[in-house]
C-alpha positions as CSV (number, residue, x, y, z in Angstrom):
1,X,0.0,0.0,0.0
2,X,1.6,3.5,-0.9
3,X,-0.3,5.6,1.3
4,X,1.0,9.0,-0.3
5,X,-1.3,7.7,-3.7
6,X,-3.8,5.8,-1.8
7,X,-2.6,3.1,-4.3
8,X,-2.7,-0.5,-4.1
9,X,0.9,-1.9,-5.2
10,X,1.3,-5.3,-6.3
11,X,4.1,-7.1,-8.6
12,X,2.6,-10.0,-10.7
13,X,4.6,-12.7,-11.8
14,X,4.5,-15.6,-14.1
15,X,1.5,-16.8,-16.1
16,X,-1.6,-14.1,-15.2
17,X,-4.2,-16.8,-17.0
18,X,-6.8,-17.8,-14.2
19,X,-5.4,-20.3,-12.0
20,X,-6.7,-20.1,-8.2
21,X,-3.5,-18.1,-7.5
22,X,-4.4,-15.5,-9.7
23,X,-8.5,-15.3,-8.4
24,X,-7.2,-15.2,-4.7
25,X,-5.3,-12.0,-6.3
26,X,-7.9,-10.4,-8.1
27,X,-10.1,-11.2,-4.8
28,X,-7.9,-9.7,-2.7
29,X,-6.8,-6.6,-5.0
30,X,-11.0,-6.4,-5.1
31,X,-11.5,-6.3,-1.1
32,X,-8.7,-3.5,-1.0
33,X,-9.6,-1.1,-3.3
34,X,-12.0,1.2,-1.4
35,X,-12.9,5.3,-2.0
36,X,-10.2,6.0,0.6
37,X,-8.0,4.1,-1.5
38,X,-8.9,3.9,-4.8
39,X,-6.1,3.1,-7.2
40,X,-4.2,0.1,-8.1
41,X,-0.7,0.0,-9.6
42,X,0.1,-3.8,-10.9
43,X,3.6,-4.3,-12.2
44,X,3.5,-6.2,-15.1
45,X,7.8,-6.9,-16.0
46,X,8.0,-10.5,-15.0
47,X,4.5,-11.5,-16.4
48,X,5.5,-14.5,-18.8
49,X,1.8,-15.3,-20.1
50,X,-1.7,-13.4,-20.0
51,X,-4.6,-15.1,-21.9
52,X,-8.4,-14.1,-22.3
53,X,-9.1,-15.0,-18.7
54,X,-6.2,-12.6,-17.4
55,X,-7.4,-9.6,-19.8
56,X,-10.9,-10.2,-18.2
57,X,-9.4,-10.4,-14.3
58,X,-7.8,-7.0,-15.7
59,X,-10.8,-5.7,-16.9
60,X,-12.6,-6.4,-13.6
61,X,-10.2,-5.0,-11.8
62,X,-10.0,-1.8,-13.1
63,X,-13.7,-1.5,-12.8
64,X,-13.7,-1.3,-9.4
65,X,-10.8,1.0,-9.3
66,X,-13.5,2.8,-11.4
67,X,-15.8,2.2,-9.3
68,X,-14.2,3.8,-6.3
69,X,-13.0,6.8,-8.2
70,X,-10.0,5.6,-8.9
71,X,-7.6,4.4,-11.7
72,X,-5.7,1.3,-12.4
73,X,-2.1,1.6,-13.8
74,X,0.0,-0.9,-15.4
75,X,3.7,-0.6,-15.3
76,X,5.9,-2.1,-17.6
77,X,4.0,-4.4,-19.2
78,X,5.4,-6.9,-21.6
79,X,4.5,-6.6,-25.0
80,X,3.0,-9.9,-25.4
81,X,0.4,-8.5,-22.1
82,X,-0.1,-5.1,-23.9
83,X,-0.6,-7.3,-27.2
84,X,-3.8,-9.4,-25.3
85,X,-5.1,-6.1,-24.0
86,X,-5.2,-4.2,-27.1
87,X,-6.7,-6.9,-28.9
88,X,-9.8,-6.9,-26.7
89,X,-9.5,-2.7,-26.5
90,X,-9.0,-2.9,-22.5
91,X,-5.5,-1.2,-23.0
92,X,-7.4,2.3,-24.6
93,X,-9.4,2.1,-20.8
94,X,-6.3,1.7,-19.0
95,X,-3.4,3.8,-17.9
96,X,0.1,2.2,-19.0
97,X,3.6,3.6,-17.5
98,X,7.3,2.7,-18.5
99,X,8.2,2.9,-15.2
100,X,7.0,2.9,-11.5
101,X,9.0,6.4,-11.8
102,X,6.4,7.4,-13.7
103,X,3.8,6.9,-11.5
104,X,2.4,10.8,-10.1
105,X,3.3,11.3,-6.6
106,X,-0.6,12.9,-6.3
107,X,-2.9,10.2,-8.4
108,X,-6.0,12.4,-7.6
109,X,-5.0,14.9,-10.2
C-alpha cells in the first residue's frame, strides 16, 4: 500500500491466466480497493503469459478502481500483455507507465 497515492501496489509474476492463484489476487486486489484508496498499480515486468481469462481479471479489476474513483495503472507491461489487451480494447481504458517512476506522486489529479 503507498499511502501517499492511496494506491494498491502489487508485482505480478508468471502466467496471469486464471489459476486459483491469480482469483485469490484479483479477490484480494477487489476487497482492498476502497474510495479512501482507490487506485491500483500492478507491475507487469515479470508476467510471462496473459490469456483471455487474465485480460478479463484485468478488466474487472479496473472497474472497481473505477468504481471507487480511482484508476488502475499498469507498469511495464510486456509486449506480449499489452498485445492481449489491445486486442480486446482494454489497453485504450487503462493507464500504461514505462516505469514505477512514472507513476504521479498525487494520483488524484
Amino acid at each position: 500500500m503507498d499511502s501517499e497515492r492511496r494506491a494498491w501496489v502489487y508485482t505480478l509474476k508468471g502466467k496471469f491466466v486464471g489459476t486459483g492463484d491469480c482469483y485469490s489476487f484479483v479477490e484480494e486486489a477487489r476487497e482492498n480497493i476502497t474510495s479512501e484508496n482507490p487506485h491500483l498499480v500492478l507491475i507487469m515486468s515479470n508476467i510471462s503469459i496473459i490469456n483471455s481469462t487474465g485480460v478479463g481479471m484485468i478488466a474487472s479489476l479496473m472497474t472497481a478502481s473505477k468504481d471507487a474513483k480511482g484508476k488502475l495503472y499498469l507498469v511495464e507491461a510486456p509486449d506480449s500483455a499489452r498485445r492481449q489487451l489491445e486486442v480486446t480494447r482494454v489497453w485504450d481504458f487503462l493507464t500504461p507507465l514505462d516505469s514505477l517512476n512514472d507513476l504521479p506522486v498525487n494520483l488524484d489529479i
